[in-house]
C-alpha angles and dihedrals in degrees: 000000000000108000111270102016088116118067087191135027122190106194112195112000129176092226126209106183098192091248107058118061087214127063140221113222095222148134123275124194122198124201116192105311097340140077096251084188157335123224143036100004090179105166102007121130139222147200080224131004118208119203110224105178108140089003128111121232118196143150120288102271116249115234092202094175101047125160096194098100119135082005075083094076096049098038097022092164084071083209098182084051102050107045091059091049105266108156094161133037131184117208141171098083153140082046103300127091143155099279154075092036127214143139125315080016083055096046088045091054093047099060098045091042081040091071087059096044086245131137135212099260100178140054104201134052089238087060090042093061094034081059089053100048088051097050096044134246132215091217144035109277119196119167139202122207118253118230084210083068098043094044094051086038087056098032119359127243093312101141091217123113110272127259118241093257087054097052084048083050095054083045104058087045094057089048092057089051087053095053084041096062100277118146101205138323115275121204136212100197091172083056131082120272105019091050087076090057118107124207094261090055084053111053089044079056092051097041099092090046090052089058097045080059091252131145130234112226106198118195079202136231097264132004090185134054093345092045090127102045081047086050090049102045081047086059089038094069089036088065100036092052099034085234126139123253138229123172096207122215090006119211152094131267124200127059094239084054097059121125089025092111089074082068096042092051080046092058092043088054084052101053084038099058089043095056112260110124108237140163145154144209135216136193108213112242133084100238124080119216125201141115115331083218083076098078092066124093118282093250090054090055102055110122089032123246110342095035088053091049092045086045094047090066106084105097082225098054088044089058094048088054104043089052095054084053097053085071097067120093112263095231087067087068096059092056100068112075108191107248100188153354135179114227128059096228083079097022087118085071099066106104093019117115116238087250091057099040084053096060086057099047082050086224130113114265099265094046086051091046088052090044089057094049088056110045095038086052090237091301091119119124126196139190112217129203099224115130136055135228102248081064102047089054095042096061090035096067091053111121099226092050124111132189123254142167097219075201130128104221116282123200131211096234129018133033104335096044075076121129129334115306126179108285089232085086095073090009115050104083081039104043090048082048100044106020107032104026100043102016106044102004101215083148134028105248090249086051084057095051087046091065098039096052120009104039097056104042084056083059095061099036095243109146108181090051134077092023127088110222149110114309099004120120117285094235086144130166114195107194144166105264082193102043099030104119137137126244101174102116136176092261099040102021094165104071115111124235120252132214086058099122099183137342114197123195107212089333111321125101112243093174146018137184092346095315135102116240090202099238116128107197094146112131136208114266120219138194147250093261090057090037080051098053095041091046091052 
């Protein structure tokens, strides 16, 4: 090969294509953003060779459930991503995503945003992503479209189930995501105001994303006493719209729930083998993080963060709640640590668990909880204790699982260094790697890979990611098999992991050992309704 036709030369990788179990230990050759070849490379040059000898090369790992979203414009370098060997990430889930923009979504966006000085500058998803192309990311970004957006864009925040012009309205709006670079529409069925929707609102939601060849990713109903009638409403909607499923972050809460999730696998083999295309996805911890507003009753929550808090206020309305949660065992309490708040003013109560920040606030847990919700104007995150082990590892050996953060970025310094979030952000890919694979082999370290990378991409139809081979694109992470381990932990959640060489973004490096190079060539994603239209 002619000197210099090659960017990247990895000499002597053990490589994992995302496909095999077992590797090859080869060469790979990249040119520009692409894989130019895989074996001898004897005599080949290189603008930089890149000695793999002991190392693993695989394809970038997909983050396929991602919360990072319009945090990319302020923290494009997408650091807690990158240095574990994220290369795509799919947000827009849990039924909430970048467009379109209304509302609570609006507000949510804001004070984030707010912490950078910036503004929310689009209405749709399409000029969302078309936002982010132009500013620059470090990573690959893909989106779905949250139900949560489509249903407040149709009919507000009423917690009542929708009218049949307002369905065709959701519709219409999903439709226009898809044409826009979605990849499918994602649910929150535990958030207002998708927790008002029934199966058959949202398969007529789906069903444009079903025909566009896209997926429906469901944060379900229930992951606690009613996970299987959750489980079965999520296939439900499968059947009824033709779409694809995927049960994201994939577990049971709630000590006398556990082993529940045997049933619920079982139920996932059944719908397989019957047809229906299902998967599921899992973080690898045994604590859940999400809003503290969650743990009020239902009819507290209606309008989403700011209108809770708003709401909360009476003095009336603050007594009815915190008698409801009064109900709940104290234990429970001890179990949520407060992961973060905006505003300095109750900044001492991230890390705290609500037991302890109650203590300070000299009130019982639910009236703390309450206290926090209102003066944080709903922007209070938790993470909650709520899972075991035997569990984690159960659904992680299923065969149709994949790995996944369910994490926006996080960032070492600046804003987003702020409070105590859930470790997975910097930990998850690691932690499966390090923790799970050589440590505790619940998975073969190719069936690792498999999970991280092809099967994923698989779910989102992408097929030059995910795969190492000629021609694909050249999304690659090189790491230690023997040092990869994650360090990120509930009391310090910002530390990177170690044993991670090198991670390259269509072609360019974006990290190595531990560091940021700075460059951002990752590119928008977008989905089979757009791939149709340009193909045609």
């Amino acid at each position: 090969m002619a000197a210099r036709e090659l960017t990247f030369l990895f000499r002597k990788a053990t490589v994992y294509d995302g496909t095999a179990v077992t590797p090859e230990v080869t060469d790979v050759g990249v040119a520009g953003d692409r894989i130019a070849f895989i074996g001898d490379a004897q005599g080949a040059e290189a603008d930089e060779v890149v000695e793999g000898e002991g190392l693993v090369l695989a394809p970038g790992f997909i983050d396929l459930h991602g919360h990072s979203d319009f945090l990319l414009l302020a923290a494009p370098h997408a650091e807690s991503k990158v240095l574990q060997g994220v290369t795509t990430e799919v947000g827009g889930n849990c039924g909430d995503s970048p467009g379109p923009m209304v509302d609570t979504v609006r507000a949510q966006a804001e004070a984030e945003l707010g912490e950078f000085g910036m503004a929310v500058g689009w209405n749709t998803l399409g000029e969302f992503l078309a936002l982010v192309e132009r500013s620059g990311v470090a990573l690959n970004f893909a989106s779905l479209v949250g139900h949560n957006n489509v249903r407040a864009a149709a009919m507000g925040y009423e917690q009542r189930p929708a009218r049949h012009d307002e369905v065709k309205a959701m519709q219409r709006l999903a439709a226009a995501a898809m044409r826009e670079g979605a990849f499918g529409v994602s649910s929150g069925l535990v958030y207002p105001p998708g927790m008002a929707a029934d199966a058959a609102e949202l398969a007529e939601v789906c069903r444009p994303a079903a025909q566009a060849g896209g997926f429906y990713a469901t944060h379900m109903r229930s992951e606690g006493a009613r996970l299987l009638q959750a489980v079965s409403e999520a296939l439900e909607v499968g059947r009824r719209s033709g779409c694809a499923v995927q049960i994201s972050h994939h577990k049971v809460c709630g000590e006398a729930n556990w082993g529940l999730v045997e049933h619920s696998l079982a139920m996932l083999d059944f719908a397989r083998a019957a047809g229906l295309d299902v998967t599921a996805d899992q973080y690898p911890y045994t604590a859940t993080s999400t809003w503290l507003y969650v743990v009020l009753p239902d009819w507290a929550q209606e309008g989403g963060p700011e209108p809770t808090a708003s709401r909360l206020r009476d003095a009336q309305v603050r007594r009815r709640a915190a008698a409801e949660l009064a109900q709940q065992p104290r234990e429970s309490w001890e179990r949520i640590r407060i992961a973060r708040v905006l505003t300095e003013e109750n900044r001492w109560a991230e890390g705290l668990t609500l037991t302890e920040a109650a203590r300070r606030l000299e009130m019982s847990e639910a009236q703390a909880a309450i206290e926090l919700v209102v003066r944080e104007r709903g922007h209070v995150a938790m993470v909650r204790f709520a899972m075991c082990e035997a569990d984690v590892e159960r659904v992680m050996r299923h065969p149709a699982v994949m790995v996944a953060s369910d994490a926006a970025a996080r960032a070492t310094t600046g804003p987003l260094a702020r409070g105590k979030p859930h470790p997975r952000a910097f930990g998850a890919f690691a932690r499966v790697l390090g923790h799970y694979v050589r440590e505790r082999k619940v998975l073969g370290l190719g069936e690792a890979i498999r999970r991280m990378t092809r099967l994923p991409a698989r779910r989102l139809g992408l097929e030059e990611r995910g795969i190492v081979r000629r021609g694909a694109c050249a999304d690659l992470v090189l790491f230690d098999p023997e040092r990869i381990a994650d360090r990120a932990t509930y009391d310090d959640p910002l530390a990177p992991p170690v044993g991670v060489k090198g991670v390259w973004v269509n072609g360019r490096v974006v990290a190595r050992d531990g560091a940021l190079t700075g460059a951002l060539p990752g590119r928008v994603l977008r989905g089979p309704g757009v791939r149709a239209r340009v193909s045609s």
